[in-house]
C-alpha positions as CSV (number, residue, x, y, z in Angstrom):
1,X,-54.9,178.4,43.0
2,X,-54.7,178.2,38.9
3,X,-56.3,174.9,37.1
4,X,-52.6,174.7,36.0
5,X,-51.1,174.2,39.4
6,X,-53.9,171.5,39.8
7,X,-53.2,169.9,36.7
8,X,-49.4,169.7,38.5
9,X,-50.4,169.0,41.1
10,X,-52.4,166.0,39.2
11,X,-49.6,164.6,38.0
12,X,-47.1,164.8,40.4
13,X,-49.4,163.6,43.4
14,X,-48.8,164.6,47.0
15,X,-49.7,162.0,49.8
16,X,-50.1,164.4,52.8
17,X,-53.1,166.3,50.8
18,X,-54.4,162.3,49.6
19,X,-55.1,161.3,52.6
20,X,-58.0,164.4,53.1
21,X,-59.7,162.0,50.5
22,X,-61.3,158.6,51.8
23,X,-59.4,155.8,49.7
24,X,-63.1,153.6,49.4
25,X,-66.5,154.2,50.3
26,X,-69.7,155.4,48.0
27,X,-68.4,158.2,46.2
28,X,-65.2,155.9,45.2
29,X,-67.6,153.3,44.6
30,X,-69.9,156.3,42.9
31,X,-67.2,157.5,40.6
32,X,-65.5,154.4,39.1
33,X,-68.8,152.8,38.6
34,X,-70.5,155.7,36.8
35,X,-67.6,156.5,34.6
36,X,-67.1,153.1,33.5
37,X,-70.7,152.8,33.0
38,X,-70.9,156.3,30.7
39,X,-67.6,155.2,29.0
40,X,-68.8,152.0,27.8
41,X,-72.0,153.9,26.5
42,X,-69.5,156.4,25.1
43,X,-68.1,153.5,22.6
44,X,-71.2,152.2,21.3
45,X,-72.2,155.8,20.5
46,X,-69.0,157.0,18.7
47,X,-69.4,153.9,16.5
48,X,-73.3,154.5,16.2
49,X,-71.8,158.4,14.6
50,X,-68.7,156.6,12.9
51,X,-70.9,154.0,11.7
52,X,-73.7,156.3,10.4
53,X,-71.3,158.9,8.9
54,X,-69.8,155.5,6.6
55,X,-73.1,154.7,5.7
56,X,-73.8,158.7,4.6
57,X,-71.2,158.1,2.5
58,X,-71.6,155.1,1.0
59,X,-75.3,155.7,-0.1
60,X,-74.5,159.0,-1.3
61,X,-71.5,157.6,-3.3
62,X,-73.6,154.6,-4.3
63,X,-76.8,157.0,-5.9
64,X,-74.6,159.7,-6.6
65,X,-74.0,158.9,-10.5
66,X,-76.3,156.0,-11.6
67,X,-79.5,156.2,-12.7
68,X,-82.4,154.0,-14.0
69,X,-84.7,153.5,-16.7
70,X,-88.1,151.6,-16.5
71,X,-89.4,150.8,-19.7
72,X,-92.9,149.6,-20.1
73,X,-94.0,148.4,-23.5
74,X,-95.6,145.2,-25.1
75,X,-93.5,142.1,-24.9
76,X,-93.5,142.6,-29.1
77,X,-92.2,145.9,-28.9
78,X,-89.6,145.4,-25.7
79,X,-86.9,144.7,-27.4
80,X,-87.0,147.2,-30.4
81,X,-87.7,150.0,-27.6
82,X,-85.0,148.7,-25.3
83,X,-82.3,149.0,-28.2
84,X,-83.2,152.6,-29.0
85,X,-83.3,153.9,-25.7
86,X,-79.3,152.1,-25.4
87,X,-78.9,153.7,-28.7
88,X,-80.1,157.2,-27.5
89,X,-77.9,157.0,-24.5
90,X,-75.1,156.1,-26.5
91,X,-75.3,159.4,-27.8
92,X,-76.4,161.3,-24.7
93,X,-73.4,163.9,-23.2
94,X,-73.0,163.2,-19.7
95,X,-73.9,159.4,-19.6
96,X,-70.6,157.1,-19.7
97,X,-72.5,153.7,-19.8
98,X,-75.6,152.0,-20.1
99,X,-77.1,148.8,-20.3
100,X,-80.3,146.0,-19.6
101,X,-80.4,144.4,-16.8
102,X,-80.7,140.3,-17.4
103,X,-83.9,138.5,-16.2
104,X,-81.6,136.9,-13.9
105,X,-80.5,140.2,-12.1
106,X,-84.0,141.2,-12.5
107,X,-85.1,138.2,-10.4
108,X,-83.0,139.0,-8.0
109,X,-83.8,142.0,-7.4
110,X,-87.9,140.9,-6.8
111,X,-86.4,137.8,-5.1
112,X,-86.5,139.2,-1.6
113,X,-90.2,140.9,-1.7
114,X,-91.4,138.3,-4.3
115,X,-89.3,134.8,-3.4
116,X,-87.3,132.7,-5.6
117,X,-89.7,131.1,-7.6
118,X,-90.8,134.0,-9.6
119,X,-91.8,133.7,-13.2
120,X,-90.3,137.0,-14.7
121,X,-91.4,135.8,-18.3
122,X,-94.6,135.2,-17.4
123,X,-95.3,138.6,-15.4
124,X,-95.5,142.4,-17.0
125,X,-92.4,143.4,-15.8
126,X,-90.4,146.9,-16.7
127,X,-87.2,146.7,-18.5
128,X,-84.5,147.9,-16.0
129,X,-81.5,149.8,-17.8
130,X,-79.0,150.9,-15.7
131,X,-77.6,154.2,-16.6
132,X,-73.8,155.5,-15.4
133,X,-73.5,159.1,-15.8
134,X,-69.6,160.8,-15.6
135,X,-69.0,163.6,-13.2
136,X,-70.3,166.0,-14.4
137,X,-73.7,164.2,-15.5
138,X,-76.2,164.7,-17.9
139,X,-79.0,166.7,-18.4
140,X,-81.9,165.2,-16.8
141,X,-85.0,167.1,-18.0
142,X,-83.5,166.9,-21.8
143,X,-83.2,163.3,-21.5
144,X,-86.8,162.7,-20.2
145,X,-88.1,164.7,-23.3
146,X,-85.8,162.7,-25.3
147,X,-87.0,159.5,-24.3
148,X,-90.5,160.6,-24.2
149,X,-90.1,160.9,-28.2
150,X,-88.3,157.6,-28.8
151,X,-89.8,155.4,-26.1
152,X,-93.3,156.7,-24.4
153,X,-93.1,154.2,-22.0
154,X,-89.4,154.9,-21.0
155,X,-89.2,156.5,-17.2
156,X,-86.1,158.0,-15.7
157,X,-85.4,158.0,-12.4
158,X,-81.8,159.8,-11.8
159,X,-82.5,158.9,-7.6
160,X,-82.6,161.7,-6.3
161,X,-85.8,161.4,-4.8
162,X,-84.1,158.2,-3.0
163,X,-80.2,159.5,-2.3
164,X,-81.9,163.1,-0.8
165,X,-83.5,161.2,2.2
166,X,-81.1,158.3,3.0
167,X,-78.3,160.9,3.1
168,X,-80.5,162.8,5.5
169,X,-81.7,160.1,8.1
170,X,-77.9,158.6,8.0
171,X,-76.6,162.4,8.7
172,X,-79.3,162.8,11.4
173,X,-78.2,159.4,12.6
174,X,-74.7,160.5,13.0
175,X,-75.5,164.1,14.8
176,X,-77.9,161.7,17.0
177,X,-74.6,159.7,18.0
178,X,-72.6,163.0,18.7
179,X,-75.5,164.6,21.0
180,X,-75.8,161.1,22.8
181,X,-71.8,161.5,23.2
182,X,-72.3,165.0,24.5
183,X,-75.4,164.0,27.4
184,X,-72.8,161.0,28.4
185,X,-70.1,163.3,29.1
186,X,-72.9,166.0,30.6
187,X,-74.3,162.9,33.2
188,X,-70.9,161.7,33.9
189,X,-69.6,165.1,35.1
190,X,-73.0,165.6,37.0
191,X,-72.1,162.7,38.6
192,X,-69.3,163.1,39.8
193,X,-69.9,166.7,41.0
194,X,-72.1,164.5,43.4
195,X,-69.9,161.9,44.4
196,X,-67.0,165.2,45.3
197,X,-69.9,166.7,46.7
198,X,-70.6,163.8,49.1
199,X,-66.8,163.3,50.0
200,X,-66.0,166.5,51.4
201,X,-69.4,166.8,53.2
202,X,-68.6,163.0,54.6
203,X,-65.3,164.6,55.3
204,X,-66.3,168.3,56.9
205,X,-64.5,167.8,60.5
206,X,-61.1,166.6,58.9
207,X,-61.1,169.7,56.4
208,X,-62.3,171.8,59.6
209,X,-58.8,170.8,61.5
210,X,-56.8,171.2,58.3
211,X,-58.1,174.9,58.6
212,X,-57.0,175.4,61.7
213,X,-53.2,174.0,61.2
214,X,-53.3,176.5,58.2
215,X,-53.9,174.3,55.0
216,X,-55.7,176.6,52.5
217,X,-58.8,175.6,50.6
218,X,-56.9,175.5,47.2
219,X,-54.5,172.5,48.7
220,X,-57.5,170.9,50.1
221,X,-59.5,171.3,46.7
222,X,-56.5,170.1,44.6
223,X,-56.3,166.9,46.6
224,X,-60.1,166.1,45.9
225,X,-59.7,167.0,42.5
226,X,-56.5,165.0,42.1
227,X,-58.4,161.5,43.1
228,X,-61.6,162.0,42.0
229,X,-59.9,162.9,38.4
230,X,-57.7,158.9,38.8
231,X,-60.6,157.3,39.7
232,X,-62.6,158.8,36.8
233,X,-59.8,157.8,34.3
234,X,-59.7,154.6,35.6
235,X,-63.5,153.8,35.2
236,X,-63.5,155.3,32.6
237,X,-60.2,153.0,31.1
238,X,-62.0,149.8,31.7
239,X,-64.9,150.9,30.8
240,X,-63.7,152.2,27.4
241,X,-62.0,148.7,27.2
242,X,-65.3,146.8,27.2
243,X,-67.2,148.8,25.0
244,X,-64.4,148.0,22.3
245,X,-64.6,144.1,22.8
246,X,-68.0,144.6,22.6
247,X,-67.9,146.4,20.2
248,X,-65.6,143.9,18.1
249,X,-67.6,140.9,18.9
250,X,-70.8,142.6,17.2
251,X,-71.5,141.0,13.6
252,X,-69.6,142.2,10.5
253,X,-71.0,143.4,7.3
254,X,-69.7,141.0,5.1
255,X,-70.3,138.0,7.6
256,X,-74.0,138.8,7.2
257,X,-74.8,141.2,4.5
258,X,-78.0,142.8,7.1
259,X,-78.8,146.3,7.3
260,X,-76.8,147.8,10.6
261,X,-74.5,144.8,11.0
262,X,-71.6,147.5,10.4
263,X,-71.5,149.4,13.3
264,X,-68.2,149.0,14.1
265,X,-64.7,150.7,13.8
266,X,-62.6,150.8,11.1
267,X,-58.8,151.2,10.5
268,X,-57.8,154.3,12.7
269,X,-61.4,154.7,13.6
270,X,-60.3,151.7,16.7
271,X,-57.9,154.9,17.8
272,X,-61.0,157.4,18.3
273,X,-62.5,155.5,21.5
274,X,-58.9,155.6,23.0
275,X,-60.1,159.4,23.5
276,X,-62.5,158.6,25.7
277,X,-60.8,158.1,29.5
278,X,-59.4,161.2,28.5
279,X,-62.3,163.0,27.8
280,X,-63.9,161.5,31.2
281,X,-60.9,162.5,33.4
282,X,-61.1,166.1,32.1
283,X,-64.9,166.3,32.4
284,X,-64.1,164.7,36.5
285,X,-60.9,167.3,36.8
286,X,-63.4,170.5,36.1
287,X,-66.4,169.3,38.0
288,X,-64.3,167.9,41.0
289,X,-62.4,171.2,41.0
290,X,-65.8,173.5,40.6
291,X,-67.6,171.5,43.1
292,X,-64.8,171.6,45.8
293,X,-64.1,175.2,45.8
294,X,-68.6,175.6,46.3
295,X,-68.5,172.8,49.0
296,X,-65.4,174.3,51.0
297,X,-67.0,178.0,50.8
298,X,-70.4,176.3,52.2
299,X,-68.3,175.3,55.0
300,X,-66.9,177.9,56.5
């Protein structure tokens, strides 16, 4: 019989061919734990990829056009050197802003490695100037031989060196959350295929008399296939359901301004996990339907 008539089939229900299938027992158990189990593991790691695809994005955005200068010079000097590198960029194509950071911001940026009590006047210290480029940037090799004229101790660092790997791991992060996604779905239909597998073997002298009244293995398959696909969904529903509050109860970004406090959903991203009963009762629906038609030909 075509996967379409089962999918019928699915949908409609037939109670004769339900009761082939044992309402409880260890593969009922089997199924509804396993796919509420997978689909719980399913949420966190959409919103591991969600959450690592955000950050991507916002340290690439972040890095993309800013840029810094360290300038090193004696304290007498600092100032005059500060001015004409400002001056320079001024008239530097490419750069839309630039400016000094304060002492203050200065401190705290140290303040976490360093503590709060740090005496930036008293220490050698680079001058931090903060560099905004426009789209379509500046030239960064001119720029370094310009500054190495006006201001020898001047260093530019356009961060590439620093948005080139972040982007990476937080890419690498987000295929790590995808393959994860894909093993779930992989062990969930493996299990299953069991649990079917179990089922009709557990069932072998009812589907044996069915043959003889003249049911055909297609309307005994489509019956295992039919529950074992509900009880998936169903797992797989609550399951999906827990990972979400779970996920919601985790500890925002802006509550506590920590490094991987954002994994999370956002906006229409809450819609994405809503995929994944679906998802489970089509993985169950193949490996039910593949099993059964292997298990009834062993049986004959």
């Amino acid at each position: 019989m075509s996967a379409l008539a089962d999918v019928t089939s699915l949908l409609r229900g037939e109670t004769q061919a339900d009761r082939v299938v044992p309402r409880s027992g260890q593969a009922a158990k089997l199924t509804l734990a396993v796919s509420g189990a997978m689909a719980f593991l399913a949420v966190f790691a959409l919103a591991l990829s969600l959450a690592a695809g955000r950050l991507a994005d916002r340290w690439s955005q972040a890095l993309a056009q800013s840029s810094t200068i360290r300038l090193s010079a004696p304290a007498q000097e600092l100032d005059i050197q500060t001015w004409a590198v400002l001056i320079l960029l001024q008239q530097t194509p490419g750069v839309e802003s630039a400016r000094a950071l304060s002492d203050e911001e200065q401190r705290a940026l140290l303040e976490p490695w360093f503590g709060h009590d740090l005496p930036v006047d008293d220490l050698p210290v680079p001058r931090l100037i903060e560099v905004i480029e426009t789209p379509e940037g500046y030239d960064a090799t001119g720029l370094r031989q310009r500054l190495a004229a006006e201001a020898p101790g001047a260093v530019l660092d356009d961060h590439t060196r620093w948005r080139a790997p972040l982007v990476a791991a937080a890419d690498r992060l987000r295929l790590l959350g995808w393959l994860s996604l894909g093993l779930i779905l992989a062990s969930t239909g493996a299990m299953i295929t069991l649990a079917a597998q179990a089922a009709l073997a557990s069932n072998e002298q009812v589907i044996r008399v069915m043959r003889l009244v003249g049911a055909q293995d297609a309307y005994i398959a489509r019956a295992f296939v039919r529950r074992f696909t509900r009880r998936a969904l169903t797992g797989a529903a609550a399951g999906a359901a827990l990972g979400m509050l779970a996920v919601a109860l985790l500890p925002r970004a802006a509550d506590e301004g920590a490094f991987l406090t954002g994994l999370g959903f956002q906006g229409a991203g809450w819609l994405v996990p809503l995929a994944i009963p679906v998802l489970a009762a089509i993985v169950a629906f193949w490996a039910t339907r593949i099993a059964a038609f292997r298990t009834l030909r062993g049986l004959r």
